[in-house]
PDB file of N, CA, C and O in Angstrom:
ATOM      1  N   UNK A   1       0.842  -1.178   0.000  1.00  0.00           N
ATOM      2  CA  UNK A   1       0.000   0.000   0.000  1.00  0.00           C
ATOM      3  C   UNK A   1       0.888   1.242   0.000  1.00  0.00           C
ATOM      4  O   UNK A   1       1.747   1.396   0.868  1.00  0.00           O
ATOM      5  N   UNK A   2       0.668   2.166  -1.019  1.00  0.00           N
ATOM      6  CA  UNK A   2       1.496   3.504  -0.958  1.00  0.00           C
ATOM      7  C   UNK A   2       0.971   4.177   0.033  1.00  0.00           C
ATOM      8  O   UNK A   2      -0.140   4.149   0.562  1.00  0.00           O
ATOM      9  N   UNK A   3       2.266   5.006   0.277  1.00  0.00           N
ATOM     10  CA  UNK A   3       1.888   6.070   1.939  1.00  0.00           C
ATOM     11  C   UNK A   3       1.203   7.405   1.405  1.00  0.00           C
ATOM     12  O   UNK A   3       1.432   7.912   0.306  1.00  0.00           O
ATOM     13  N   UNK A   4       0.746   7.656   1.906  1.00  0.00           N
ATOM     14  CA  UNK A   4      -0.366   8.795   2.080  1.00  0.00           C
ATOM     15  C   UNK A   4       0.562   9.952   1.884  1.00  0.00           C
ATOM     16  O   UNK A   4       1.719   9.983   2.304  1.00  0.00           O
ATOM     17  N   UNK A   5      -0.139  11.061   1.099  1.00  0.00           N
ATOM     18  CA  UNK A   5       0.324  12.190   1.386  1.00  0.00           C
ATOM     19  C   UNK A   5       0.385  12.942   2.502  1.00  0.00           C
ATOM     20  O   UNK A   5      -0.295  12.580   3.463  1.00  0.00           O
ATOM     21  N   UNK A   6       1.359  14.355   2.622  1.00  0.00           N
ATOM     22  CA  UNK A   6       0.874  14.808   3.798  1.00  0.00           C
ATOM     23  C   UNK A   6      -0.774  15.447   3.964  1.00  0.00           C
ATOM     24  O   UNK A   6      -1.589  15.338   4.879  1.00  0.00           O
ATOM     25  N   UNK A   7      -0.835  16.226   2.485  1.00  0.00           N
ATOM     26  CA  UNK A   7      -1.932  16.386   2.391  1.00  0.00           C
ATOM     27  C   UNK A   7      -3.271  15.490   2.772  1.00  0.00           C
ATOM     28  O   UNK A   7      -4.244  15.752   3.479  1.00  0.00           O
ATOM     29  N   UNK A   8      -2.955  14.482   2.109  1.00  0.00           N
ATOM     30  CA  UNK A   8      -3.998  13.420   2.795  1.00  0.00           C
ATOM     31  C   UNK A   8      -4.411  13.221   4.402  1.00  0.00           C
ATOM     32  O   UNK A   8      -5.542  13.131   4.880  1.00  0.00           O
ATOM     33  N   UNK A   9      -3.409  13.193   4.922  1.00  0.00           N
ATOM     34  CA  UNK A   9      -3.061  13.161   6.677  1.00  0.00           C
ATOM     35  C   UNK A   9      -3.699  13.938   7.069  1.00  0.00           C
ATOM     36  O   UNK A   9      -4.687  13.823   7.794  1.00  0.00           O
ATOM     37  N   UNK A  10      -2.929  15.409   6.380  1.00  0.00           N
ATOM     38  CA  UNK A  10      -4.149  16.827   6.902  1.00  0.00           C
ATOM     39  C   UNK A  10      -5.253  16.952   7.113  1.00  0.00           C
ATOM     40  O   UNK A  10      -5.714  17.469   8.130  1.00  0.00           O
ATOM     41  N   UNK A  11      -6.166  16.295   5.771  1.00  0.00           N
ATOM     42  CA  UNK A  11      -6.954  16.463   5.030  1.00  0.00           C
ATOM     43  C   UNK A  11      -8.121  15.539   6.519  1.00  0.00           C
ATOM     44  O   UNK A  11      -9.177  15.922   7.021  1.00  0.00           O
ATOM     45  N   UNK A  12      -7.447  14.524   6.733  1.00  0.00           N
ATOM     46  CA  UNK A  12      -8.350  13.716   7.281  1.00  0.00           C
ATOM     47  C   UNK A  12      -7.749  13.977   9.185  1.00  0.00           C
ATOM     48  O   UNK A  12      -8.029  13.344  10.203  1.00  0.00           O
ATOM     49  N   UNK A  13      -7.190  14.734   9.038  1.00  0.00           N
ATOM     50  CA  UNK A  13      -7.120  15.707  10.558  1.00  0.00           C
ATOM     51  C   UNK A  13      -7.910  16.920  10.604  1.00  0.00           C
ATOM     52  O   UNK A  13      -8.016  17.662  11.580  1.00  0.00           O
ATOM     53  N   UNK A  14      -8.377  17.042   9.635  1.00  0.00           N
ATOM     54  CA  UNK A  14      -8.949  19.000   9.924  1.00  0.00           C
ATOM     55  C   UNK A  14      -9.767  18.796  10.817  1.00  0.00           C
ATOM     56  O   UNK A  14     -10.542  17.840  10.806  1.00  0.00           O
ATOM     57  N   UNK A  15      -9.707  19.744  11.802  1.00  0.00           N
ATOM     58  CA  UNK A  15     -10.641  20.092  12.766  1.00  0.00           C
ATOM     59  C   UNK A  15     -10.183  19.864  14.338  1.00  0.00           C
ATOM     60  O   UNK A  15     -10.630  20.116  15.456  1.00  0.00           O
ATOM     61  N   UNK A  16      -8.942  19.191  13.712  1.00  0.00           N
ATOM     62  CA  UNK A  16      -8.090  17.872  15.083  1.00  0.00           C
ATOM     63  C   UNK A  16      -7.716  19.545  16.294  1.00  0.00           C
ATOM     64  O   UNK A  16      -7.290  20.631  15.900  1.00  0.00           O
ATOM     65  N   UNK A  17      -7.964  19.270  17.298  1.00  0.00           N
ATOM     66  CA  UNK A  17      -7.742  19.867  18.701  1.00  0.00           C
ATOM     67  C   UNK A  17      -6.508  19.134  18.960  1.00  0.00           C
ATOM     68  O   UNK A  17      -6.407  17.907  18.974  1.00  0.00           O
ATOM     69  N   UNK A  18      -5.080  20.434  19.273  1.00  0.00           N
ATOM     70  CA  UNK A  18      -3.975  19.890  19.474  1.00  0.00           C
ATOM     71  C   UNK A  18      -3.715  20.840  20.883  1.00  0.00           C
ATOM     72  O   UNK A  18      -3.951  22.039  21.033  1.00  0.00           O
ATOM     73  N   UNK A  19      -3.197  19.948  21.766  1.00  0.00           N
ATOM     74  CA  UNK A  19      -2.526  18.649  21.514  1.00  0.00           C
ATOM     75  C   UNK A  19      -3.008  17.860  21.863  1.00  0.00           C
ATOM     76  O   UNK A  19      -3.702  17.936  22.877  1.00  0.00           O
ATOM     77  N   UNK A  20      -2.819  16.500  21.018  1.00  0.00           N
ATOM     78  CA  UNK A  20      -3.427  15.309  21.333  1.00  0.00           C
ATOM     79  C   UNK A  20      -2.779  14.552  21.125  1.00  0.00           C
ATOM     80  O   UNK A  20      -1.705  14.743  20.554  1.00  0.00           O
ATOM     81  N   UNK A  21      -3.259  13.245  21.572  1.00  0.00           N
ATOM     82  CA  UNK A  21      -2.441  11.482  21.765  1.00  0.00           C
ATOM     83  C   UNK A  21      -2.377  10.834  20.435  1.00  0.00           C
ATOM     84  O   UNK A  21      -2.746  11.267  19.344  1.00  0.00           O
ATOM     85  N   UNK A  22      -1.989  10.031  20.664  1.00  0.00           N
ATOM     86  CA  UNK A  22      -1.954   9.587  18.886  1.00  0.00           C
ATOM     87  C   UNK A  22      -3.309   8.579  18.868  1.00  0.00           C
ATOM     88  O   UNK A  22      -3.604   8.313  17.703  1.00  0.00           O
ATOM     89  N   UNK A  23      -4.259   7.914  19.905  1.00  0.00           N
ATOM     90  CA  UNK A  23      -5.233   7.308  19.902  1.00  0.00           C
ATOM     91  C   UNK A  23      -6.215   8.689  19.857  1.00  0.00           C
ATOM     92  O   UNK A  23      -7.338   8.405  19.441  1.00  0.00           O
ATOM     93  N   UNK A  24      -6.069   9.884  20.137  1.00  0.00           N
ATOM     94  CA  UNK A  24      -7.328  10.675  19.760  1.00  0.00           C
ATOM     95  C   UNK A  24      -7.208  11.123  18.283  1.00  0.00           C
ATOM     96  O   UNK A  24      -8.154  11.533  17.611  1.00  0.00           O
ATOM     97  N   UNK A  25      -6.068  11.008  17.907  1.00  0.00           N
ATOM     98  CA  UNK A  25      -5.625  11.829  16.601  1.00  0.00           C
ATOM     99  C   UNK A  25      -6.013  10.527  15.576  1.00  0.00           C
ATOM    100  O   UNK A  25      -6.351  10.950  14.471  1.00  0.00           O
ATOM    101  N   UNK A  26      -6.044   9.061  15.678  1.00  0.00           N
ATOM    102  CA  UNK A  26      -6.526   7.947  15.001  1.00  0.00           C
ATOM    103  C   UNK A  26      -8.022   7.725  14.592  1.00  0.00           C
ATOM    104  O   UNK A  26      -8.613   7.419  13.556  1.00  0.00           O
ATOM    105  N   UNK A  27      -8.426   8.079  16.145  1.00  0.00           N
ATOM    106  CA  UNK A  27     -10.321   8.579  16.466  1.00  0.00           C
ATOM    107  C   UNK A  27     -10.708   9.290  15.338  1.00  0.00           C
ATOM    108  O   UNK A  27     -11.666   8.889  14.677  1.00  0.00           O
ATOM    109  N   UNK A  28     -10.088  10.303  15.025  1.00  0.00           N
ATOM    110  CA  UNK A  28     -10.382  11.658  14.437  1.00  0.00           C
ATOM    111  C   UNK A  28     -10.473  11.214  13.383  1.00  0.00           C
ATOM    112  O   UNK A  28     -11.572  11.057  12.851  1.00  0.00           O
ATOM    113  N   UNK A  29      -9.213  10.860  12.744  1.00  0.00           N
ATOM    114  CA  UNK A  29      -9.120  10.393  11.255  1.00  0.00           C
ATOM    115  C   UNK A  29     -10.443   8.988  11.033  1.00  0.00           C
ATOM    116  O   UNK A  29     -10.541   8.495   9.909  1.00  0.00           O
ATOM    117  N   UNK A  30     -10.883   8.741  11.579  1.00  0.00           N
ATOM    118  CA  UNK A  30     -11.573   7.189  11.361  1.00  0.00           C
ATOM    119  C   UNK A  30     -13.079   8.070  11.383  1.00  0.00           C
ATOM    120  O   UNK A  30     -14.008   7.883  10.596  1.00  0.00           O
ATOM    121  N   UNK A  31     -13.048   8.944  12.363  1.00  0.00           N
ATOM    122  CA  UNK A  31     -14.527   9.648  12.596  1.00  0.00           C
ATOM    123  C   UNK A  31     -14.651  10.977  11.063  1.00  0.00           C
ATOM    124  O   UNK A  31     -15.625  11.627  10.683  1.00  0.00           O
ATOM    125  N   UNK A  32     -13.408  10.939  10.604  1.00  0.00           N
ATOM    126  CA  UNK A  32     -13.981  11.923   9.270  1.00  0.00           C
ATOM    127  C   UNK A  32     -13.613  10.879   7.721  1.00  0.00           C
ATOM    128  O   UNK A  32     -13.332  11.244   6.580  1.00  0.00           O
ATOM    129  N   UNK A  33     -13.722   9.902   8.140  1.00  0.00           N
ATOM    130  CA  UNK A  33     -13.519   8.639   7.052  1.00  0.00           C
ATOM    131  C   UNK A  33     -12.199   8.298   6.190  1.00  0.00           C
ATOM    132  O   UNK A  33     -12.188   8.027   4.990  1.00  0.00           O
ATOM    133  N   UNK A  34     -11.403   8.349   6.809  1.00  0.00           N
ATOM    134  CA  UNK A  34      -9.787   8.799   6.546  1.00  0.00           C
ATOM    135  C   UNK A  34      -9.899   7.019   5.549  1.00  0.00           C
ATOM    136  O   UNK A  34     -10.644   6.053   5.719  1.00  0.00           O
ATOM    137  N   UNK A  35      -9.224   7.177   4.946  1.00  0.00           N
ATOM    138  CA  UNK A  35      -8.727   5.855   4.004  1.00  0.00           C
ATOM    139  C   UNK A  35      -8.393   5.225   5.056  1.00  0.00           C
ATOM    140  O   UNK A  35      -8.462   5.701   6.189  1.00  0.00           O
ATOM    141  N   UNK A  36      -7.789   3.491   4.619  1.00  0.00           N
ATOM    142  CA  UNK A  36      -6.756   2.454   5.191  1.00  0.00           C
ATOM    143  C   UNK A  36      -5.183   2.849   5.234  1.00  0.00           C
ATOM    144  O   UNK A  36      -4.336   2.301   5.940  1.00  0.00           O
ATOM    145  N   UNK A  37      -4.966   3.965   4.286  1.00  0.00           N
ATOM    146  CA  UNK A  37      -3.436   4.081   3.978  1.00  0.00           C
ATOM    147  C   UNK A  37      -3.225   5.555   5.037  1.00  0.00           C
ATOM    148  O   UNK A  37      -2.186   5.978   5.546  1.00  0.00           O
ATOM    149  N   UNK A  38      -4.225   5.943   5.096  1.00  0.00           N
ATOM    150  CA  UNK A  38      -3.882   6.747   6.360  1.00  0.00           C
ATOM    151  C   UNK A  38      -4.333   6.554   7.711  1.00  0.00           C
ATOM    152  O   UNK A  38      -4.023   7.296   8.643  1.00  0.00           O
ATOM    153  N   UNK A  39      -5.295   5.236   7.822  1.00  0.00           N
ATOM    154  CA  UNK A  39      -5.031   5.244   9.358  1.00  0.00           C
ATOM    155  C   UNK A  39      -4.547   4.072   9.700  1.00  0.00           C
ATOM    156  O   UNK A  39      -4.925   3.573  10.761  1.00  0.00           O
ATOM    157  N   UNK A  40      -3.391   3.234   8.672  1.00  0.00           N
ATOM    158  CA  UNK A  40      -2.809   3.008   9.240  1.00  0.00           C
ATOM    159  C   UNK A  40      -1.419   3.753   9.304  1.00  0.00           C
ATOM    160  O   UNK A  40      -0.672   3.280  10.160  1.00  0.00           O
ATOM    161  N   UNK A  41      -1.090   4.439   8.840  1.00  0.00           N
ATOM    162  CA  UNK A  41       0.127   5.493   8.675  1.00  0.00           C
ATOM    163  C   UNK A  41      -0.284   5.852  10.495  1.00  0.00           C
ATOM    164  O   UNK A  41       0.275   5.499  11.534  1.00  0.00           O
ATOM    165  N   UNK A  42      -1.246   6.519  10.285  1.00  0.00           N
ATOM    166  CA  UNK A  42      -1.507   7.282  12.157  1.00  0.00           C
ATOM    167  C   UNK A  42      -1.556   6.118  13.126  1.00  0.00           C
ATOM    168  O   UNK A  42      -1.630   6.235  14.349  1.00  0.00           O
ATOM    169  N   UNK A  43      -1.511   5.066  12.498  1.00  0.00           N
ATOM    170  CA  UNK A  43      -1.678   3.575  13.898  1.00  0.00           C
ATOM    171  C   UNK A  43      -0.260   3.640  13.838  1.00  0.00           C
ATOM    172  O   UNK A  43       0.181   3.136  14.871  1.00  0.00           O
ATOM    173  N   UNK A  44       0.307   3.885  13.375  1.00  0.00           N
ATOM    174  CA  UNK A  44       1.951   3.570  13.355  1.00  0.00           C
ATOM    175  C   UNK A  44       2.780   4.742  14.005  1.00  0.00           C
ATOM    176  O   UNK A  44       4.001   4.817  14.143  1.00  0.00           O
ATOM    177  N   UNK A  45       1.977   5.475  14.303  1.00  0.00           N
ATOM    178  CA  UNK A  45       2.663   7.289  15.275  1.00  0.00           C
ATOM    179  C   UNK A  45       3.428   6.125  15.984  1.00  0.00           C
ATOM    180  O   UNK A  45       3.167   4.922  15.963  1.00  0.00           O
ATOM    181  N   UNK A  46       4.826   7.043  16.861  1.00  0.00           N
ATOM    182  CA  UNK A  46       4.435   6.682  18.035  1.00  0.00           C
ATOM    183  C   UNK A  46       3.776   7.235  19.687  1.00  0.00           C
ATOM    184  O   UNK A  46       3.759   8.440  19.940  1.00  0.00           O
ATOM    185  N   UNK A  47       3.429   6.530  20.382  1.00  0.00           N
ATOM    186  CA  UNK A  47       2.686   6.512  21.530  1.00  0.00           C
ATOM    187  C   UNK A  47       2.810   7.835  22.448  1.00  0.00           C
ATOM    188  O   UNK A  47       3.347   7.724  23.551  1.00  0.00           O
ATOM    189  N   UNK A  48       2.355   9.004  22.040  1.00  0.00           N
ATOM    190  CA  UNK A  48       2.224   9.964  22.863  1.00  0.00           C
ATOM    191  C   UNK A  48       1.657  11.444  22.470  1.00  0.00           C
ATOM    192  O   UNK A  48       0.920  11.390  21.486  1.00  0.00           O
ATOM    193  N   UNK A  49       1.731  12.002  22.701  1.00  0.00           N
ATOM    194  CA  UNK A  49       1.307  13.641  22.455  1.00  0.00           C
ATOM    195  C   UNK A  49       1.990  14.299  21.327  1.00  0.00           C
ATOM    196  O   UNK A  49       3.201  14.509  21.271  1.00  0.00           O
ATOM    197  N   UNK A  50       0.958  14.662  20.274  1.00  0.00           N
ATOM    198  CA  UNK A  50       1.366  15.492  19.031  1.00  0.00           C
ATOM    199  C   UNK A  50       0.340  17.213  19.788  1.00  0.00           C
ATOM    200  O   UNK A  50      -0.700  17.486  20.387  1.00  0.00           O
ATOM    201  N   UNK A  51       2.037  18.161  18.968  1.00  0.00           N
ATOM    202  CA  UNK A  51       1.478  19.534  19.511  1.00  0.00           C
ATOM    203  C   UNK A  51       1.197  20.421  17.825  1.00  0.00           C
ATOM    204  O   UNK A  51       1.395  21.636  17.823  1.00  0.00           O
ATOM    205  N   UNK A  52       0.805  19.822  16.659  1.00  0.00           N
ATOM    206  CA  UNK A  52       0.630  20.277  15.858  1.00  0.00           C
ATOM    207  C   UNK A  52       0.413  19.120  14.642  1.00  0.00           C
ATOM    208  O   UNK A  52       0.804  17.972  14.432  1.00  0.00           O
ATOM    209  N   UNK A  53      -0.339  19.993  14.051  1.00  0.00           N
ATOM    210  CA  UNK A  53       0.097  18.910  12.497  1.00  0.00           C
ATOM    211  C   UNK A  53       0.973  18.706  11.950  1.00  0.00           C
ATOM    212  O   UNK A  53       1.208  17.582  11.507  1.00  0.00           O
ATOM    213  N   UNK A  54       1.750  19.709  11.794  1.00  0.00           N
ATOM    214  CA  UNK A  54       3.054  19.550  11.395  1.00  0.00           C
ATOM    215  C   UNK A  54       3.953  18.408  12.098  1.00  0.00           C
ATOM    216  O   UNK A  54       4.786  17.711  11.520  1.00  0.00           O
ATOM    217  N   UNK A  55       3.633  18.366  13.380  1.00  0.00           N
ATOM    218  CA  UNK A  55       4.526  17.535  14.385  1.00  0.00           C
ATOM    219  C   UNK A  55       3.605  16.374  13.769  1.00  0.00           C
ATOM    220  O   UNK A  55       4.439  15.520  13.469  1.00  0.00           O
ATOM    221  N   UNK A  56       2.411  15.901  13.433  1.00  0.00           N
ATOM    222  CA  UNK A  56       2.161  14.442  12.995  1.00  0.00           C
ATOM    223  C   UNK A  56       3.006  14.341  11.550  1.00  0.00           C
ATOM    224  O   UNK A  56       3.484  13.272  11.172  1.00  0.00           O
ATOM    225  N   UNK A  57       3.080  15.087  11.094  1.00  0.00           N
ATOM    226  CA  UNK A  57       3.647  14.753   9.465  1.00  0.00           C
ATOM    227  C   UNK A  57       5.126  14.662   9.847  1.00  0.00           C
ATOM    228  O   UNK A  57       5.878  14.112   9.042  1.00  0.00           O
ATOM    229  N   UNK A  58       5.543  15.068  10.808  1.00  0.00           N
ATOM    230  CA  UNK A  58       7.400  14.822  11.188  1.00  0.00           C
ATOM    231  C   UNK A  58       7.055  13.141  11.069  1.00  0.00           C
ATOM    232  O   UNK A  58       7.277  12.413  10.101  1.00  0.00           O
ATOM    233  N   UNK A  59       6.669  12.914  11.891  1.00  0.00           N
ATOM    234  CA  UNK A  59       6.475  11.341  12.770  1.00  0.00           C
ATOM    235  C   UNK A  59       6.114  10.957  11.313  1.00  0.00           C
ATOM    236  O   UNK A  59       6.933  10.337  10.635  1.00  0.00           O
ATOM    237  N   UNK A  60       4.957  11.297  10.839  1.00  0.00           N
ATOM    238  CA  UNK A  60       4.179  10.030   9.555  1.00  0.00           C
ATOM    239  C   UNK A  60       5.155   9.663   8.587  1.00  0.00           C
ATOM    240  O   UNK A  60       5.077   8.651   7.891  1.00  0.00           O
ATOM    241  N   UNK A  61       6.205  10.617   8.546  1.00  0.00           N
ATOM    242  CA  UNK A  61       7.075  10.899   7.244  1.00  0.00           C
ATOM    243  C   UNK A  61       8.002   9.948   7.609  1.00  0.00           C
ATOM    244  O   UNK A  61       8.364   9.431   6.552  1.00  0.00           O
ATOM    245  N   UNK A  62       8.597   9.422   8.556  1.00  0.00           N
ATOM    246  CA  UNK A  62      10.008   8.840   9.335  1.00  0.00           C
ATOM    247  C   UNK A  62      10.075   7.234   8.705  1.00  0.00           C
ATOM    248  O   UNK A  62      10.983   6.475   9.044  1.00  0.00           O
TER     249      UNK A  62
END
């Protein structure tokens, strides 16, 4: 499966309240119908507090 853009990531974060855990930031994406290629990209964060989007696209990108 190809990785998601960042755009994509974004796309299926808008609205996301930061900062958050990477299980609320997974919530989010699943509750605005995010593809398979992006939630599993966000199941794969790791385990703790993102203080921006930008800070999820550091992590998604790695």
């Amino acid at each position: 499966m190809a990785d998601p853009s960042p755009i994509d990531i974004q796309k299926a974060l808008g609205g996301m309240e930061y900062p958050a855990s990477k299980e609320e930031i997974v919530q989010h994406a699943k509750d605005k119908g995010a593809d398979d290629a992006v939630l599993e990209t966000l199941g794969n964060l790791p385990d703790r507090e993102f203080d921006s989007p930008t800070d999820v696209n550091k992590e998604a990108s790695k």
